[in-house]
C-alpha positions as CSV (number, residue, x, y, z in Angstrom):
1,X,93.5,26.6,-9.4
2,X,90.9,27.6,-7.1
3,X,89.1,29.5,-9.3
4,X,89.1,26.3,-11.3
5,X,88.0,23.9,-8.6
6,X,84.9,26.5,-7.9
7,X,83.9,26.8,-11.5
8,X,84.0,23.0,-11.8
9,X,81.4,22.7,-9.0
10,X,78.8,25.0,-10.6
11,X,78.6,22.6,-13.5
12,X,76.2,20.6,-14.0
13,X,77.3,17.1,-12.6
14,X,76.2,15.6,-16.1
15,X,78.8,17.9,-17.6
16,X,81.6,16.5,-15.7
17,X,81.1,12.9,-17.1
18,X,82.5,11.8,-20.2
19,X,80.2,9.1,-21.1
20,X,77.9,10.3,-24.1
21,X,76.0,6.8,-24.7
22,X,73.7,8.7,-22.0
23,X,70.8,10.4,-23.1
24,X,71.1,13.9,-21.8
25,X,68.3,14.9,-24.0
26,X,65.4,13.3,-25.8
27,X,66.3,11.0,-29.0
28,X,66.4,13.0,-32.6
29,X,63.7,12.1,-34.7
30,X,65.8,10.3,-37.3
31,X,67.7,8.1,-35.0
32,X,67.5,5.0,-36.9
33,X,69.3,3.4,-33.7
34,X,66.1,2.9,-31.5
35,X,63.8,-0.1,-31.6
36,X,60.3,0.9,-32.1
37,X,58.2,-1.0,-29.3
38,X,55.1,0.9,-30.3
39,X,54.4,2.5,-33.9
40,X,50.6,2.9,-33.6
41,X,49.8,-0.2,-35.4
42,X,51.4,-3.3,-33.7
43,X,51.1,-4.6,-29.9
44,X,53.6,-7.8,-31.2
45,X,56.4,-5.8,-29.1
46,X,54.7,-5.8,-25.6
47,X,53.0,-7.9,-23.2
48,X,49.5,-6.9,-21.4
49,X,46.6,-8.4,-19.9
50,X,45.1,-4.6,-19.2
51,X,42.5,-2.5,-21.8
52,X,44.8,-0.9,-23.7
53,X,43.2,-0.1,-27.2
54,X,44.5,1.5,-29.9
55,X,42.9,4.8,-31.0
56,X,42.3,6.4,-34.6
57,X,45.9,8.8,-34.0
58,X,47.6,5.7,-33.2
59,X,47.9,6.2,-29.7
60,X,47.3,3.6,-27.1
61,X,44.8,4.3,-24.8
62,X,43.9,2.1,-21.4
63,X,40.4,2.4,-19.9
64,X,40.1,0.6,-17.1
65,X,37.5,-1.9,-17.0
66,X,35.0,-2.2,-14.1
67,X,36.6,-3.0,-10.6
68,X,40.3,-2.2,-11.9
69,X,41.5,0.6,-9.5
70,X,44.7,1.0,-7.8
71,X,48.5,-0.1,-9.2
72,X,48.4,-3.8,-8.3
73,X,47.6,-5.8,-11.3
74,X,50.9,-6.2,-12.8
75,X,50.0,-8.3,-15.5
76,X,48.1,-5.5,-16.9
77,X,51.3,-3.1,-17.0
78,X,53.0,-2.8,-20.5
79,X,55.9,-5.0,-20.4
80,X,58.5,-4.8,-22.9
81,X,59.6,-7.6,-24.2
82,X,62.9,-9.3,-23.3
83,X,65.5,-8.5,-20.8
84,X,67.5,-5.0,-20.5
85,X,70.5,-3.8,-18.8
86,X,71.8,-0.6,-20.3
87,X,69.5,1.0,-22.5
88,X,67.8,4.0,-23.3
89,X,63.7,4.1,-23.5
90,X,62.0,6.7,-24.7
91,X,58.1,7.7,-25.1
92,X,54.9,10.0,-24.7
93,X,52.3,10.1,-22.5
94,X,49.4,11.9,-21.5
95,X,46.8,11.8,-18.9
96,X,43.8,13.9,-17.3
97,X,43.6,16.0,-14.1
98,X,45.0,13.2,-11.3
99,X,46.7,11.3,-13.4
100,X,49.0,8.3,-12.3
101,X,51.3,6.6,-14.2
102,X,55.3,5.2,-13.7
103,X,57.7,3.8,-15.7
104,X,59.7,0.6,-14.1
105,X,63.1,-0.6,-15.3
106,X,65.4,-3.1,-14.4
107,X,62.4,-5.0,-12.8
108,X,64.6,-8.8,-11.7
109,X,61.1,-10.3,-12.6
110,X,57.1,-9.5,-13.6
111,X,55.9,-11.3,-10.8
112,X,56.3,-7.4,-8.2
113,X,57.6,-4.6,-10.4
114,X,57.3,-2.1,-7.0
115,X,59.3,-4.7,-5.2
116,X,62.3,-6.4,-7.6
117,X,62.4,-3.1,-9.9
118,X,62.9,1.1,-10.0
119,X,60.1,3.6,-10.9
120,X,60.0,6.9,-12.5
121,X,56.8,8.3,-11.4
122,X,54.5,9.9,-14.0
123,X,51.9,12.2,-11.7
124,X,49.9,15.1,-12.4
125,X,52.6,17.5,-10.4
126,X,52.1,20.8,-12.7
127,X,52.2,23.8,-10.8
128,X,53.3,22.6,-8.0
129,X,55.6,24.8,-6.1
130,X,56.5,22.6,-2.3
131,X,59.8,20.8,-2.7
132,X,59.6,18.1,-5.1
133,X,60.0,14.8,-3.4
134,X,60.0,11.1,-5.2
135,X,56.4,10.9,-5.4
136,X,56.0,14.1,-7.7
137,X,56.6,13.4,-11.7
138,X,60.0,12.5,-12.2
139,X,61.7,11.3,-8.9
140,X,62.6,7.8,-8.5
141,X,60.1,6.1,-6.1
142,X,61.9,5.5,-2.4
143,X,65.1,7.1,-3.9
144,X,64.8,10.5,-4.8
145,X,63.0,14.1,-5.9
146,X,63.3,15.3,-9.4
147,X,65.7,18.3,-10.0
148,X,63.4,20.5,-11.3
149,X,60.0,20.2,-12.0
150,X,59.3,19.9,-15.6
151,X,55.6,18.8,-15.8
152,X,53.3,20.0,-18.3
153,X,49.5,20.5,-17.7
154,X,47.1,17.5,-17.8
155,X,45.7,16.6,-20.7
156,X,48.7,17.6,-22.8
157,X,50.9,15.6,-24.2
158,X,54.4,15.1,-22.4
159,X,58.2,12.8,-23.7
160,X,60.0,11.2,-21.3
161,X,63.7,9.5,-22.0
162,X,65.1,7.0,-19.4
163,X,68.9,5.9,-19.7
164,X,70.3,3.4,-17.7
165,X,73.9,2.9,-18.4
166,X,75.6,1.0,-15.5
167,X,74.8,2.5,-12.1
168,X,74.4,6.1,-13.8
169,X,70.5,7.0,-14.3
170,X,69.4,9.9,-16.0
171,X,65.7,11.2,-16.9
172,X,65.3,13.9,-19.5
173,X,61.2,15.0,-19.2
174,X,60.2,17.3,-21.7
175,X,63.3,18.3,-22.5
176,X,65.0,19.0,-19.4
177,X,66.4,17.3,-17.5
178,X,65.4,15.7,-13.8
179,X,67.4,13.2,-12.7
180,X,71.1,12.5,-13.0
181,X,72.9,10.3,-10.1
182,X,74.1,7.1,-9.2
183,X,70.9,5.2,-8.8
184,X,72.8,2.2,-6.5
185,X,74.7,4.6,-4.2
186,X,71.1,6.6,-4.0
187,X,68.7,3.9,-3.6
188,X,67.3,2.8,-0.5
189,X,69.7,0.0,1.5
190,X,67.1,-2.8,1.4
191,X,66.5,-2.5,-2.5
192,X,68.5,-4.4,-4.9
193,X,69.7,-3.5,-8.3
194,X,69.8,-6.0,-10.5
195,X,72.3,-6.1,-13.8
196,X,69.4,-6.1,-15.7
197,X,66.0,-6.7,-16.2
198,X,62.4,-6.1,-17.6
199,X,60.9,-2.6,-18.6
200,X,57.4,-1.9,-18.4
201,X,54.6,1.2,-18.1
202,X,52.2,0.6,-15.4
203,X,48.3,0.8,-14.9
204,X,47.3,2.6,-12.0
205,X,43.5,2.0,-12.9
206,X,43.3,4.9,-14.3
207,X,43.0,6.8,-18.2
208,X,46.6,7.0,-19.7
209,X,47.4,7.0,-23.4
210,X,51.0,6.2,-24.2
211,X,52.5,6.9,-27.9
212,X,55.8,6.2,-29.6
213,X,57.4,4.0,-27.3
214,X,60.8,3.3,-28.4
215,X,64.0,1.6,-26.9
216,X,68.1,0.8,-27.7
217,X,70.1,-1.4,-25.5
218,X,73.5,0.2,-24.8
């Protein structure tokens, strides 16, 4: 039994839960279950007042237009349409040397993503070797560090999946995964988490280029 009990805490804690409808890894590439938000061709699936153009590949790329720095123009995020309480979103990004980027989720309104939702920060944290805190690519903002760090060099291309299934979040980036916890027993006390809510990719006044953005509800 004790031998049991010890094994059972070297597990991953992922491991020890039996819901699968979390994403534990990043979608298969025929998995006719997601709703394509982004194919290339058609902005009808988002909302944005920002520059986000799309490019010969298919990609969508933002450029900041003259005087748009900083994180607090929320209009000009990428809002997914319509409201979302368990689901599963899943895209690819890439940015140059500095980059800044998050991804917000059950945001209670558009009006203050930062204040009524939860971010995933997208950084440039590659090589980094301090302890990863909530400001490095992956950890929640105000919550908590990735795992590990599993960021890939700027200017190459990177996935990231985002489930939200109840309380549980998890966050697979580039195939491995970085966050797996309880997200309302972790987040801070004066932060609420609502049932449900809008998605959205921000602009930080800075080049990003998104691709494939795709999302199921749970």
């Amino acid at each position: 039994m004790k031998f049991f009990l010890f094994c059972s805490l070297l597990l991953p804690f992922s491991l020890l839960l039996a819901d699968k409808s979390v994403a534990l890894t990043h979608p298969a590439a025929d998995d006719s279950s997601f709703t394509v938000v982004y194919d290339g061709k058609d902005l009808s699936q988002i909302e944005t007042e920002g520059n986000w153009q799309i490019q010969k590949d298919g990609s969508l790329h933002l450029t900041p237009r003259e005087g748009e720095k900083g994180w607090k123009r929320y209009g000009s995020y990428i809002w997914l349409k319509g409201d979302y309480a368990d689901f599963v979103v899943d895209f690819e990004f890439n940015f140059a040397e500095g980059g800044n980027s998050g991804l917000y989720f059950r945001c209670a309104d558009t009006i203050d993503p930062t204040v009524s939702g939860f971010e995933i920060q997208i950084l440039d944290s590659h090589g980094e070797e301090k302890e990863l805190g909530h400001h490095d690519m992956g950890g929640v903002i105000r919550t908590c560090g990735p795992i590990t760090n599993a960021a890939k060099p700027a200017g190459e291309w990177q996935r990231m999946t985002v489930s939200m299934k109840g309380d549980r979040l998890a966050v697979v980036l580039n195939g491995i995964l970085v966050q797996d916890i309880n997200l309302r027993e972790k987040k801070p006390k004066d932060k609420e988490l609502a049932e449900s809510g809008k998605i959205c990719i921000q602009d930080h006044g800075l080049p990003f280029t998104v691709r494939n953005i795709q999302v199921k509800k749970l």
